[in-house]
N, C-alpha and C positions, 0 to 999 in steps of 0.2 A: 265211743271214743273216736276220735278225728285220726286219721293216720298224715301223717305230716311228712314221711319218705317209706321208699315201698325199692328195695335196691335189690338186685341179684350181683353179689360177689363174684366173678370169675374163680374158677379153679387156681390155687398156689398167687391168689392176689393178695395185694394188704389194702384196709383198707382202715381212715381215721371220721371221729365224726363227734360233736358236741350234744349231747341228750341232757334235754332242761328235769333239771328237779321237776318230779312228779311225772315224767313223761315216762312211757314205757319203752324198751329195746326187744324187738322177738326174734332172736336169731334161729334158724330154721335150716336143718341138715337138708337140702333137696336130694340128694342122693342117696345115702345112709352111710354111716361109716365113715365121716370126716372131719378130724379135728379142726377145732376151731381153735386160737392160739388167741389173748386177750389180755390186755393190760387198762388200768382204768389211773387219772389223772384227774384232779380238783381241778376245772375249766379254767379257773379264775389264779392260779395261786400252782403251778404241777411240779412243784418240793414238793407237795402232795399227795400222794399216791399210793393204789392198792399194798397190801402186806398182806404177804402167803403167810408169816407168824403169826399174825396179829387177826388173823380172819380165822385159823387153823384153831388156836387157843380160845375164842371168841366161839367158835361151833362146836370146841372138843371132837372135834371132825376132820381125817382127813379130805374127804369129797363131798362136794358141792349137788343142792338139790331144794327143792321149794322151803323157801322159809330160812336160806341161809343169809346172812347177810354179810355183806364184802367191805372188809373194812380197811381204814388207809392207816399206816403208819402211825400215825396221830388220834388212834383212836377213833374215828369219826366213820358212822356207817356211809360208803357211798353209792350202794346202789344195794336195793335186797333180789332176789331172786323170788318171785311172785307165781312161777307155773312151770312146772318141769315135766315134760313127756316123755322125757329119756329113762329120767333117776338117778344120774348118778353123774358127776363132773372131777375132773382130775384137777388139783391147786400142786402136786409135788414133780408131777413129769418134766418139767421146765419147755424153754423151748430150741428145737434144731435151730442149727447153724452148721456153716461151711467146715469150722475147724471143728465139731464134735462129728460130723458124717464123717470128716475123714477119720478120724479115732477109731469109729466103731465099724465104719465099713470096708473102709479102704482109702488110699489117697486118691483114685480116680473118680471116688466121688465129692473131691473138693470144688468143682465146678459147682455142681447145680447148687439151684437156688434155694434160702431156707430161710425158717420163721425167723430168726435174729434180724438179716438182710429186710425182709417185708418188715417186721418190726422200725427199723431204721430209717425206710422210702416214709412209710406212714407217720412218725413221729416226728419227723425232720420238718413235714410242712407246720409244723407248731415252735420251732424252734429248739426238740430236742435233738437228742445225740444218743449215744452208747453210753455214757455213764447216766443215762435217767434211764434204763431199761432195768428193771426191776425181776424176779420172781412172777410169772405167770398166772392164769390161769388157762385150763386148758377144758374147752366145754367141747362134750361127747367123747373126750378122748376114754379108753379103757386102761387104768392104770392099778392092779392090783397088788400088795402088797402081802408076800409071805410069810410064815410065820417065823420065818429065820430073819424076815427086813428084807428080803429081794425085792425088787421092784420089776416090774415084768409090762412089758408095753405089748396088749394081748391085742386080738380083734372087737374091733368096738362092740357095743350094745345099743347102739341107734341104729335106727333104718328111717326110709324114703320118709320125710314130713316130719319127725318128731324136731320139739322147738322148746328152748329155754326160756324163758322173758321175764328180765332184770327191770324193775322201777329204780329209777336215779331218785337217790335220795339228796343229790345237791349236785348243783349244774357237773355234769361230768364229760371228761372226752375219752373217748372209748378207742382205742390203738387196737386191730385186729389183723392178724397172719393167718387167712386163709392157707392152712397148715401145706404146705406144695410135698411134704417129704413122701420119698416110694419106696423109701430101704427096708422100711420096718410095717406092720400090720395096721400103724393107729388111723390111716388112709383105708385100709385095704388096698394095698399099692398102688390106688387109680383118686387120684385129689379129682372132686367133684366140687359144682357151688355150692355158695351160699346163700340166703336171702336175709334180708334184714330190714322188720316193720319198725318204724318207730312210731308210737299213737300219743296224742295228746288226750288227757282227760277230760272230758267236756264240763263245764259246769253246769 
């Protein structure tokens, strides 16, 4: 396979990018322990786009792991998940923003920066907004659910090199929030990069 970009994400970056059907995406925790925040858009058409329902009901699954597949609103698979070194991905934790840290932390932490905002820089250069940001997914995040329904944002289960990598099943654009948050464990309060291969399938 041809590698056709070879990127290192900055710590708390967003970053967007077009992956052709059949191409592969390897996103890669280089440090351990750091959410990765993702939203996925039909290239050609982005009314289009991932659905945490419709992928959830579709795997009978709340977490994401080889062989899942991500599906959009509409039915249509757009990207499967092909190799998981983790095991295990969050689709329910949603993503931080300014107005939920202040809720949960406090209001002086309505400053810093969060995955909604890098959501926003990233999708903007395509022409979205805030009403096209959608339901998440959240890869290496640890999000366990109890048996009463609590949802508990624990410390991850990646470490240094493990790597997800998603085959685009139709040209898709890939929206990511290098997850910047410190308030909570899903960082282990120190946001590290990211790297991200995309490989062409050779004939």
């Amino acid at each position: 396979m041809s590698v056709i970009l070879d990127e290192v994400v900055p710590a708390r970056a967003p970053w967007s990018g077009v992956v052709r059907a059949g191409q592969t995406l390897r996103i890669v925790d280089e440090g351990g322990n750091q959410a990765v925040d993702c939203l996925l858009y039909n290239a050609h058409r982005t009314d289009e786009r991932y659905s945490a329902p419709d992928t959830i009901a579709a795997q009978r699954n709340i977490f994401l792991t080889t062989g899942s597949r991500l599906i959009s609103g509409e039915g249509n698979v757009m990207m499967t998940v092909v190799d998981d070194t983790c095991g295990r991905h969050d689709t329910i934790g949603g993503a931080c923003s300014q107005e939920s840290n202040t809720l949960r932390y406090g209001h002086h932490t309505k400053h810093q920066h969060a995955c909604v905002e890098n959501f926003l820089q990233a999708a903007g250069r395509h022409g979205l907004g805030k009403r096209d940001l959608v339901s998440n997914i959240n890869w290496f995040m640890n999000v366990p659910v109890e048996p009463d329904g609590t949802l508990g944002i624990v410390d991850g289960i990646s470490s240094p090199g493990l790597y997800v990598e998603l085959r685009a099943e139709m040209d898709t654009l890939v929206v990511i929030s290098n997850c910047p948050q410190v308030n909570n464990p899903c960082n282990g309060f120190d946001p590290t990069p990211i790297r991200l291969i995309v490989r062409e399938c050779d004939a």
